[in-house]
N, C-alpha and C positions, 0 to 999 in steps of 0.2 A: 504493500500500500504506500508504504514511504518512498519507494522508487516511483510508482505511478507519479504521486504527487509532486515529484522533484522533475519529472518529464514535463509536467503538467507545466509546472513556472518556468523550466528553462526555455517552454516554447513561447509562455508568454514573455518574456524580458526578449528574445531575439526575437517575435514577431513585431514588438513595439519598438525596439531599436532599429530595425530595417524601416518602420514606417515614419521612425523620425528621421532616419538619413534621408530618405526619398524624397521628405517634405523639408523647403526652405524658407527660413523667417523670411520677411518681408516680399519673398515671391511667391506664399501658396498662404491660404489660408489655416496657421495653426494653432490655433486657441479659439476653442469653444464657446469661451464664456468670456464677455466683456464687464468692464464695470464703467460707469460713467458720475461725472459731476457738473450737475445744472443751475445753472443762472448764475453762471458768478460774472462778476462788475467787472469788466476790464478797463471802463475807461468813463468818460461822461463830454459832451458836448452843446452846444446849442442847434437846435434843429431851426426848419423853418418858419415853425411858430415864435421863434424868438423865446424856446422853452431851454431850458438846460433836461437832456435829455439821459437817461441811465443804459448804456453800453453793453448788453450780456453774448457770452457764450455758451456754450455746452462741453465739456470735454468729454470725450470717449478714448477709452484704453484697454488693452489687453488686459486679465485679472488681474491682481493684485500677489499674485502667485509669479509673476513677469518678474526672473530674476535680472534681467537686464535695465543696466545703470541711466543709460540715455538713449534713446528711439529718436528714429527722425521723426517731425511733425509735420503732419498736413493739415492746414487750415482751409476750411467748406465757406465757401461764403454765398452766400442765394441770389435769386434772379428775382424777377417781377415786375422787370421795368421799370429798377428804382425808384416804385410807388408801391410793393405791396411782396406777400408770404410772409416767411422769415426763416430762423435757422431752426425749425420744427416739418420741413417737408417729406416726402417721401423721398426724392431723388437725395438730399442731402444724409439722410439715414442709411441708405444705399449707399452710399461711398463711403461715410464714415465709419460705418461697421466694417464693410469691407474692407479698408486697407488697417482698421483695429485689429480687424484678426488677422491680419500677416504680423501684426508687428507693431505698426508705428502707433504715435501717440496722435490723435484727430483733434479736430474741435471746428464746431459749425459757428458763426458770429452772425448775432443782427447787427445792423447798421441804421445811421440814419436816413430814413426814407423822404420822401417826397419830390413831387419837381415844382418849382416855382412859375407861374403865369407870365411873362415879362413882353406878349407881346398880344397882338388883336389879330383878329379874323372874324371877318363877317361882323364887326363891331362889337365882338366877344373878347376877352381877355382869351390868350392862346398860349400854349407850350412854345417856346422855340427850341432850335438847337442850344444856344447857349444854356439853358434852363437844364439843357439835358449834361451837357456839361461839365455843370453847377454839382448837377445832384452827382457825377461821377465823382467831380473834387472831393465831395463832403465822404462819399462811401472810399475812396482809395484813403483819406487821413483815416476814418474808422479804422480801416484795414491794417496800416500802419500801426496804429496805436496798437493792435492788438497782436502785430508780431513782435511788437518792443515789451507787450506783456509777458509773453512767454521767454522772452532774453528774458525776462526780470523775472519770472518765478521760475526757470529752468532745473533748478533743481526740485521743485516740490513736485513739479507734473515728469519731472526723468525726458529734459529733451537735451537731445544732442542739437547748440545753436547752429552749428554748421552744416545743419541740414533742415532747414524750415522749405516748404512747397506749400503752393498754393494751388486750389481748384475751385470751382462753382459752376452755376448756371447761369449763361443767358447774361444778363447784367450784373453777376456775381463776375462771371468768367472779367466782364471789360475790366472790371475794378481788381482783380486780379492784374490783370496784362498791365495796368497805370498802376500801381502800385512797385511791379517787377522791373518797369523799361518808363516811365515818366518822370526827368530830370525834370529841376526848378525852369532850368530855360526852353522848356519843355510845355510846358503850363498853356492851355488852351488861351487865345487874348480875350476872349468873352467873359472867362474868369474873373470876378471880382473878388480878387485875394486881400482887397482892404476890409470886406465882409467878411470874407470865408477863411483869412489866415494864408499861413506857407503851404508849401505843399505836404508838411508832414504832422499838420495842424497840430489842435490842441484836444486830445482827445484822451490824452491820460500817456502816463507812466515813459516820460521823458528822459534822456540821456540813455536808452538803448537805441541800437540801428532794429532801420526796418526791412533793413535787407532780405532779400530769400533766395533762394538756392535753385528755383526753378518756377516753373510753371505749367499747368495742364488746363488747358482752352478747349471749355465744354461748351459751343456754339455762341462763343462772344466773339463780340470785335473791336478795333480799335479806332479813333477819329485819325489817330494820323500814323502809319505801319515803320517811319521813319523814326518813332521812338524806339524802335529796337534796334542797335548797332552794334558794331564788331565786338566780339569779346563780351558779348550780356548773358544771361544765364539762361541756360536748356527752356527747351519751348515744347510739347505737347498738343495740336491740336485735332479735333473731333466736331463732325456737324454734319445736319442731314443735306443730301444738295439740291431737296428741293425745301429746304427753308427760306416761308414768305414772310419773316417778321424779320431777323439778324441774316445779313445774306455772309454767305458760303466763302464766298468769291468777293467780287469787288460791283456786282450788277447794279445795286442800287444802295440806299443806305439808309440806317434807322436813325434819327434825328440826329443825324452829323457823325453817325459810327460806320464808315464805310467798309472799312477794308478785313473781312473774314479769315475764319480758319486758313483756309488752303493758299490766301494769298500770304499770311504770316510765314505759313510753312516754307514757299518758295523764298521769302524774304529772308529768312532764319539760312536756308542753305548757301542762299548767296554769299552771305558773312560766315559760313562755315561754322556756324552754333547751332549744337547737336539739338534735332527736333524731330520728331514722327508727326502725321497725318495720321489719323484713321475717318476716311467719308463712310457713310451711310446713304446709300446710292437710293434716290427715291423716297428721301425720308425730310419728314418736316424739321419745324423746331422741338427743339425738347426731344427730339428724335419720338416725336407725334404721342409722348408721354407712354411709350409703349416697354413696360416693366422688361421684357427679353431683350431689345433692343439697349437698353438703358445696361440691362447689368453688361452685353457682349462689348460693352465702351466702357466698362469700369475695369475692367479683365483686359480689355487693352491698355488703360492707364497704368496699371498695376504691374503690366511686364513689362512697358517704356520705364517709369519709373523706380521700376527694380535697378535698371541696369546704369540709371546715373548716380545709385547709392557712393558711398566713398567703399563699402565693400569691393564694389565692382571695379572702381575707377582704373585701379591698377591694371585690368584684364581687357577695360574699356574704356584705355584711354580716345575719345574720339574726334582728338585734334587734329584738325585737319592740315595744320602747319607745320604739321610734320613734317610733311610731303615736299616743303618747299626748294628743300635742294637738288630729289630730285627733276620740278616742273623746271627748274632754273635750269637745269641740263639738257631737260626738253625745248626751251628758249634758246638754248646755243646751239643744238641739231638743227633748229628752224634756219637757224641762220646758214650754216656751214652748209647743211643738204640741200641739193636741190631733186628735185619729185619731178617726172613727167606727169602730163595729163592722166594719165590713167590709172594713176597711182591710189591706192586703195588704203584706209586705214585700220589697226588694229592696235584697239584700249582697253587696259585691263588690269586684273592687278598682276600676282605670280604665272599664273600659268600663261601672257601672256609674252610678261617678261622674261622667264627663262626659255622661252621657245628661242631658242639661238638661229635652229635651222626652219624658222618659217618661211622663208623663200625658196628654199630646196623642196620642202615637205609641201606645200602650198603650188608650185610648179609655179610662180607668179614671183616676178623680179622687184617690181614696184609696188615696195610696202613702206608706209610710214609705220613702225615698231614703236609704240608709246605705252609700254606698261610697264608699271612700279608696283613692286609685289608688297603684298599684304592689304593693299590700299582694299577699302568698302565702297557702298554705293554715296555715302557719303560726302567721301574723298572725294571720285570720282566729278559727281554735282558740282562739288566747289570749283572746282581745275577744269571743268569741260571746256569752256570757253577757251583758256591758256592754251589747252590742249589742240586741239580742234579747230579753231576760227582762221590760226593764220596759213591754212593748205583749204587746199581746194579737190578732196579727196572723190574717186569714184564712186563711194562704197565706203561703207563705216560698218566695221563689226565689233562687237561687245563683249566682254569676258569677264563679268565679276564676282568672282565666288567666295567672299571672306563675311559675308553676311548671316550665315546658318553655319554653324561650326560646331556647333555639340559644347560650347561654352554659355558663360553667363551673359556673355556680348551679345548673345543672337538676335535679333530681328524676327520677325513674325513673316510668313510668306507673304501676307499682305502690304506689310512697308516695303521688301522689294518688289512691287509690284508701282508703288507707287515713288517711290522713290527712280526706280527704271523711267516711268513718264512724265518725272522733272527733267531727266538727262535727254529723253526724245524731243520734248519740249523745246528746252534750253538750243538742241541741237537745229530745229526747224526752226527758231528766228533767223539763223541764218542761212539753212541750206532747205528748204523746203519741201525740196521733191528727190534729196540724195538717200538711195539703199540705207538705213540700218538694220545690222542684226543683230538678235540676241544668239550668242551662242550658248546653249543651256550647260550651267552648272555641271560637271561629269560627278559623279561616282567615284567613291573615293575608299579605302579600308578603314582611312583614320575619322572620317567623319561619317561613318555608317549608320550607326545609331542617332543620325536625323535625316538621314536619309530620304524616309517619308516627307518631312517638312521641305527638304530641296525639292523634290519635284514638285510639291505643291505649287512652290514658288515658281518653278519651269511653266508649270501649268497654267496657271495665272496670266503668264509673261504669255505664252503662246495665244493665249484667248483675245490679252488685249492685242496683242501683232497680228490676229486675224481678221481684227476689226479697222484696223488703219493703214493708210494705201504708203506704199513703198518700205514698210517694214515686215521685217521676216524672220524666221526663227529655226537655227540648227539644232538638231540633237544629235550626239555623237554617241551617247552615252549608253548605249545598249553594246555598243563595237570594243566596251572595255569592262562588258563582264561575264564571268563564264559562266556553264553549262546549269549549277547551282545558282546560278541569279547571284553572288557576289564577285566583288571586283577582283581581275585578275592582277593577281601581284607582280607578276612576270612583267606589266607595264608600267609599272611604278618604283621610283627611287624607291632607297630605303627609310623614307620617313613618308610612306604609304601613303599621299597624297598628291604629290607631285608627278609627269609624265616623266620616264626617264626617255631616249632616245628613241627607243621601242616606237614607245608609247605617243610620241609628237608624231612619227610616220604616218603611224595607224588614223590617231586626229586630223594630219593632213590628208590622208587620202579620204576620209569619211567622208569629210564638207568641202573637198576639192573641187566636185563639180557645181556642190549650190555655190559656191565662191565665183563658178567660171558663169552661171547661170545666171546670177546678180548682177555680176558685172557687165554682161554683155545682154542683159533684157532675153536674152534665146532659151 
């Protein structure tokens, strides 16, 4: 009996120990049970009634059984068209639990509400932009005040200050974004800061920064996209793209908030500050208040946000200036080479830079060679231009496989899907009707175990190359695996990832003819 019982627990201690390694703080959901602490004052202001108003929060955290010392924090701030909710909704309950039980320490804030009348219509007293503004000033100082509260109680709530993030909804999200990227000479000129104060008002618990560490944009926008520049802190954005109240894009604008998600995102890559998209293709604002939709965009916040932790940083570092010496090298080839007409290009990271013999292997003399290995799609986005604008290539094919790796860095198949049609994008400003191809990600030993996720991402990329004219898409990758459906090693260096000589022939002769096919329209 005493051996039964001793089988009994050693299978529960190693069934529970396998289930905690499998599961990661701050990237899966591991604690059950949360505690939280309600209405407490963080600060106090004068609203638009000229009232001196009471500031609350809510905090949410992992139990109290949480032996860990400081958690990053994420701060919820609500929507409602800075005239109405507060930090009591469903959608902010939804995030806040959710990223409590990975780990971090939450907290939703009200703000001051209202928008002021400041102009007429139809002989009515009317809203204007400025008004709208107004009431953004007043909620990004709330905001403020209320990450200098948590510097200032940091130890009682267990936050780590070098990690504060923001999120919300809707008119939470804008005050978010000005709070993150609006300097004092920044300041909208309709502002009346001799009423309303500086930008980091007066709304309690002074002499801490109100700095934050990032940002996650749940269908907000911003009056002017030029507040975010070089070197500002990671961006996050999310919206449905048929949203008719906060537009997506840049189509139209809600009382002077023009510039949407997916234009922040583009803006973010151009400055090279690490940012994801995730759209909801079809879908309104609030992502049409629809509970599955809502959580499948908290679960993408949650794995973007995993991987800009300081855990990650080391593994994902995702500076793109890395890169710089070798684009500068690229810069002096521009010069030194000169390319015939028909000269065809190939960008990528490693595999397309170790390809030493792609003009032997390829049967094709006239290749601009520009790949630096390791680089993401990323990289990639930021250098396309550098890369690319000063030839006048036949043919542009694509090679980037450092996105899905079986590490904590990974990307979701969907950001390279979308990240792929910033670099097409980028690429049709100025070449508009020149060949690109994806050439899909191959199969690998050493990244096997995501395998799945690669070709997701292949897949993706194939669907949208099916749907837009002069792009196209190789697969090589069935040509380098054997009889058992795993990769043959015979074509791979000894760090199971790389083509060794074998292995670049096999690749060139694969997509030798879609290369000759592209090229010559036959």
């Amino acid at each position: 009996m005493m051996k039964i019982l001793k089988s009994i627990l050693l299978f529960l201690f190693c069934f529970c120990a396998n289930h905690t390694i499998a599961q990661k703080r701050f990237k899966d959901e591991v604690f059950s049970s949360l505690d939280s602490v309600n209405n407490v004052q963080y600060g106090e202001a004068i609203n638009i009634k000229g009232d001196k108003e009471k500031l609350l929060l809510d905090v949410i955290f992992p139990s109290r059984g949480d032996t860990l010392k400081y958690r990053p924090l994420l701060i919820f701030i609500h929507g409602g068209g800075f005239q109405n909710n507060s930090k009591n909704g469903s959608y902010s309950s939804m995030v806040c639990n959710s990223f409590a039980k990975r780990g971090y320490v939450t907290a939703s804030i009200d703000y001051r509400l209202g928008v002021e009348k400041s102009g007429y219509e139809d002989g009515k007293e009317a809203k204007t932009n400025k008004d709208y503004a107004e009431a953004l000033y007043r909620a990004q100082q709330d905001g403020r005040a209320a990450v200098r509260f948590f510097r200032k109680h940091a130890e009682e709530y267990g936050i780590d200050t070098s990690q504060i993030f923001l999120t919300g909804s809707s008119a939470g999200s804008k005050t978010c974004l000005a709070i993150a990227y609006m300097n004092e000479n920044e300041i909208p000129a309709a502002v009346n800061q001799k009423k309303w104060g500086t930008l980091e008002g007066n709304s309690g618990n002074e002499g801490y920064s109100s700095k934050v560490n990032g940002v996650m944009n749940a269908w907000g926008a911003m009056i002017d996209y030029k507040w975010i520049q070089k070197g500002d802190v990671p961006l996050f954005n999310t919206a449905g793209t048929e949203d008719k109240t906060v537009p997506y894009d840049s189509s139209y604008d809600y009382h002077g908030f023009k510039y949407g998600p997916y234009i922040l995102f583009q803006h973010c890559l151009s400055l090279g500050i690490a940012t994801g998209w995730r759209p909801f293709y079809g879908t309104g604002h609030t992502l049409d208040n629809n509970k599955t939709k809502q959580d499948s965009c908290v679960q993408s916040m949650a794995v973007w946000l995993y991987t800009q932790l300081k855990i990650n940083k080391g593994k994902n570092e995702e500076g793109v200036f890395r890169w710089d010496k070798d684009i500068n090298t690229f810069d002096s080839l521009n010069k030194a080479e000169k390319y015939a007409d028909n000269a065809i290009m190939f960008i990528g990271s490693s595999y397309i830079r170790m390809w030493k013999n792609i003009r032997i292997d390829l049967d094709y003399k006239d290749i601009i060679h520009r790949g630096f290995g390791g680089s993401n799609l990323i990289d990639v986005s930021y250098y396309i231009k550098r890369i690319v604008y000063p030839h006048q290539p036949k043919a542009i094919f694509i090679y980037v496989g450092n996105d899905i790796t079986a590490t904590e860095k990974d990307k979701s198949p969907d950001q390279v899907l979308e990240l792929y049609k910033y670099i097409v994008k980028t690429i049709r400003e100025k070449y508009p009707t020149t060949p690109i191809t994806w050439l899909a990600i191959s199969p690998s030993e050493k990244r096997w175990s995501v395998w799945d996720k690669i070709q997701q991402a292949n897949n993706l990329v194939k669907t949208f190359t099916a749907s837009q004219p002069n792009l196209f898409y190789i697969d090589a990758g069935q040509q380098f695996l054997n009889a058992d459906g795993k990769p043959n090693a015979a074509l791979y260096r000894d760090d199971k990832l790389h083509y060794n000589d074998e292995g670049y022939k096999l690749w060139g002769k694969s997509i030798k003819e879609s290369v000759n096919k592209i090229t010559t329209g036959k």
